[in-house]
C-alpha positions, 0 to 999 in steps of 0.5 A: 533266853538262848531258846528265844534267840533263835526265834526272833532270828528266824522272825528278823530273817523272814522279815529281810526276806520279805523286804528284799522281794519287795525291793526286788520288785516281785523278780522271785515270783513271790518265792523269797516274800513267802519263804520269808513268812514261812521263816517268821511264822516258824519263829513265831511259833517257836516263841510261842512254845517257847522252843528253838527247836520247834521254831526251825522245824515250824519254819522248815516245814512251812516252807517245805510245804510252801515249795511242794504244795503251794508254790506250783499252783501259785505260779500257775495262777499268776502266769499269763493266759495269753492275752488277745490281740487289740489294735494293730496287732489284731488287723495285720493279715486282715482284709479290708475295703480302700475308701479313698484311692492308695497311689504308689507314692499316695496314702489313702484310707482303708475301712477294716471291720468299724474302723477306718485307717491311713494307708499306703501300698507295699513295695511290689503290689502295684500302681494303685488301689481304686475305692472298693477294691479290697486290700490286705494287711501286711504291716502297720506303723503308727496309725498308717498300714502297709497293704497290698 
Protein backbone atom coordinates (compact mmCIF):
# COMPACT_ATOMS: atom_id res chain seq x y z
CA UNK A 1 0.00 0.00 0.00
CA UNK A 2 2.77 2.42 1.36
CA UNK A 3 4.75 1.80 -2.24
CA UNK A 4 1.71 2.73 -4.23
CA UNK A 5 1.20 5.92 -2.33
CA UNK A 6 3.94 7.59 -3.70
CA UNK A 7 2.87 6.50 -7.11
CA UNK A 8 -0.45 8.13 -7.30
CA UNK A 9 1.11 11.22 -5.43
CA UNK A 10 3.43 11.69 -8.37
CA UNK A 11 0.25 10.90 -10.85
CA UNK A 12 -2.30 13.65 -8.94
CA UNK A 13 1.21 15.90 -8.72
CA UNK A 14 1.73 15.64 -12.81
CA UNK A 15 -1.90 16.16 -12.93
CA UNK A 16 -1.86 19.72 -11.12
CA UNK A 17 0.81 20.57 -13.01
CA UNK A 18 -0.76 20.11 -16.05
CA UNK A 19 -4.13 21.83 -14.94
CA UNK A 20 -2.06 24.59 -13.69
CA UNK A 21 -0.33 25.35 -17.21
CA UNK A 22 -3.55 25.06 -18.79
CA UNK A 23 -5.05 27.86 -16.45
CA UNK A 24 -1.85 29.83 -16.87
CA UNK A 25 -2.38 29.95 -20.52
CA UNK A 26 0.83 28.20 -21.72
CA UNK A 27 2.84 31.36 -19.67
CA UNK A 28 5.87 28.44 -18.90
CA UNK A 29 6.03 27.40 -22.45
CA UNK A 30 4.83 24.33 -21.97
CA UNK A 31 7.69 23.34 -19.30
CA UNK A 32 4.99 22.85 -16.28
CA UNK A 33 2.42 20.77 -18.69
CA UNK A 34 5.29 18.46 -19.74
CA UNK A 35 7.13 17.97 -16.32
CA UNK A 36 3.81 17.50 -15.21
CA UNK A 37 3.49 14.13 -17.60
CA UNK A 38 6.75 13.43 -17.04
CA UNK A 39 5.66 13.17 -13.19
CA UNK A 40 2.34 10.94 -13.86
CA UNK A 41 4.26 8.78 -16.39
CA UNK A 42 6.96 7.96 -13.44
CA UNK A 43 3.83 7.21 -11.15
CA UNK A 44 2.48 5.14 -13.58
CA UNK A 45 5.38 3.26 -14.06
CA UNK A 46 5.97 2.85 -10.52
CA UNK A 47 2.53 1.44 -10.19
CA UNK A 48 3.17 -0.74 -12.70
CA UNK A 49 6.07 -2.48 -11.13
CA UNK A 50 4.64 -1.60 -8.22
CA UNK A 51 7.90 0.47 -6.68
CA UNK A 52 8.11 3.60 -5.14
CA UNK A 53 11.27 3.76 -6.15
CA UNK A 54 10.98 3.02 -9.56
CA UNK A 55 8.20 5.70 -9.81
CA UNK A 56 10.70 8.66 -8.47
CA UNK A 57 13.59 7.45 -10.65
CA UNK A 58 10.92 6.91 -13.62
CA UNK A 59 9.65 10.46 -13.23
CA UNK A 60 13.12 11.96 -12.67
CA UNK A 61 14.57 10.56 -15.44
CA UNK A 62 11.76 11.47 -17.68
CA UNK A 63 11.84 15.06 -16.73
CA UNK A 64 15.79 15.12 -16.60
CA UNK A 65 15.35 13.90 -20.02
CA UNK A 66 12.32 16.48 -21.06
CA UNK A 67 14.93 19.42 -19.92
CA UNK A 68 18.23 18.13 -21.75
CA UNK A 69 17.08 16.75 -24.95
CA UNK A 70 13.78 17.67 -25.63
CA UNK A 71 12.87 21.19 -24.13
CA UNK A 72 15.72 23.37 -26.18
CA UNK A 73 14.32 21.94 -29.66
CA UNK A 74 10.65 22.59 -28.42
CA UNK A 75 11.17 26.16 -27.80
CA UNK A 76 12.87 26.23 -31.02
CA UNK A 77 10.12 25.03 -32.99
CA UNK A 78 7.58 27.26 -31.24
CA UNK A 79 9.63 30.49 -31.55
CA UNK A 80 8.51 33.09 -33.87
CA UNK A 81 10.18 33.04 -37.20
CA UNK A 82 9.92 36.55 -37.72
CA UNK A 83 6.87 37.25 -39.53
CA UNK A 84 6.34 39.66 -42.92
CA UNK A 85 5.17 42.74 -42.76
CA UNK A 86 1.47 43.16 -44.45
CA UNK A 87 -0.26 46.19 -44.87
CA UNK A 88 0.59 49.28 -43.40
CA UNK A 89 3.80 48.22 -41.99
CA UNK A 90 4.84 46.91 -45.60
CA UNK A 91 4.25 50.53 -47.31
CA UNK A 92 6.14 52.73 -44.96
CA UNK A 93 9.41 53.79 -46.73
CA UNK A 94 7.90 52.99 -50.21
CA UNK A 95 7.25 55.31 -53.08
CA UNK A 96 4.35 55.64 -54.85
CA UNK A 97 2.38 57.86 -57.66
CA UNK A 98 -0.07 60.99 -56.47
CA UNK A 99 -3.48 60.04 -58.41
CA UNK A 100 -5.18 62.82 -57.09
CA UNK A 101 -3.31 66.27 -55.97
CA UNK A 102 -2.32 66.53 -52.01
CA UNK A 103 -2.74 70.26 -51.07
CA UNK A 104 -0.94 71.07 -47.65
CA UNK A 105 -4.36 71.16 -45.85
CA UNK A 106 -5.83 68.96 -48.68
CA UNK A 107 -5.67 64.72 -48.65
CA UNK A 108 -5.66 63.49 -51.85
CA UNK A 109 -4.93 59.69 -53.13
CA UNK A 110 -1.37 58.07 -53.65
CA UNK A 111 -1.13 54.73 -55.87
CA UNK A 112 1.54 52.07 -54.06
CA UNK A 113 2.32 48.98 -56.00
CA UNK A 114 -2.03 47.63 -56.83
CA UNK A 115 -3.14 49.62 -54.11
CA UNK A 116 -4.74 52.94 -53.88
CA UNK A 117 -4.74 55.25 -50.64
CA UNK A 118 -5.65 58.59 -48.79
CA UNK A 119 -3.03 60.61 -48.32
CA UNK A 120 -1.82 63.95 -46.82
CA UNK A 121 1.60 65.97 -47.07
CA UNK A 122 4.26 66.11 -43.80
CA UNK A 123 5.04 69.11 -41.94
CA UNK A 124 7.80 70.50 -44.09
CA UNK A 125 7.51 68.99 -47.85
CA UNK A 126 6.08 71.43 -49.29
CA UNK A 127 2.77 73.34 -50.96
CA UNK A 128 1.39 70.42 -52.79
CA UNK A 129 1.90 67.48 -54.76
CA UNK A 130 0.26 67.43 -58.42
CA UNK A 131 -1.10 63.97 -60.13
CA UNK A 132 2.13 62.05 -61.34
CA UNK A 133 4.76 63.25 -59.10
CA UNK A 134 6.12 60.54 -56.98
CA UNK A 135 5.93 60.72 -53.13
CA UNK A 136 7.17 58.49 -50.36
CA UNK A 137 5.96 56.90 -47.35
CA UNK A 138 6.99 58.37 -43.97
CA UNK A 139 4.11 57.35 -41.69
CA UNK A 140 0.34 55.97 -41.74
CA UNK A 141 -2.50 56.33 -39.60
CA UNK A 142 -5.64 54.50 -40.16
CA UNK A 143 -6.20 54.23 -44.15
CA UNK A 144 -4.38 57.92 -44.48
CA UNK A 145 -0.43 58.00 -44.98
CA UNK A 146 1.67 60.71 -44.42
CA UNK A 147 4.13 61.47 -47.48
CA UNK A 148 6.42 63.90 -48.55
Amino acid sequence: MKENFWNWMLIGLGGLMVVAELLMGAVTGFDLALMGISSAAGGAIGLYFASAKVGLFASGALAVLYVVFIRQRLRARMASKGTSLSNVDAILGRSGVVTQKIGVHEAGRVKIGDEEWRATLSPGAGDLREAGQTVTVVSAEGVTLTVR
